[in-house]
C-alpha positions, 0 to 999 in steps of 0.5 A: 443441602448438606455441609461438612468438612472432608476428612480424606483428599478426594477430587470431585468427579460431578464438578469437573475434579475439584480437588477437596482436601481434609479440613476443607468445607464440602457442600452438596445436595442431600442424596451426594452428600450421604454417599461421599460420607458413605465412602469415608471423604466426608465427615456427618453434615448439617442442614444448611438452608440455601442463600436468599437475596437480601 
């Protein structure tokens, strides 16, 4: 899983058109992330680890 900030506005057609804006954080599996920042919305992202129960 990666996780960056957007750098262009963009609405989120895999979930249900959330609008994400520049500044904002996006994270998203490897292969989604890779093609967001391929089209310019996301800036390059790092590994996050998902969340364990406590």
């Amino acid at each position: 899983m990666l996780e960056g900030k957007v750098i262009k506005d963009f609405n989120d057609k895999e979930n249900n058109l959330k609008k994400y804006t520049v500044g904002k954080k996006f994270k998203a599996e490897n292969k989604r992330y890779k093609e967001l920042q391929a089209k310019g919305f996301v800036e390059e992202g790092k590994e996050v680890k998902a969340k364990e129960d406590k």
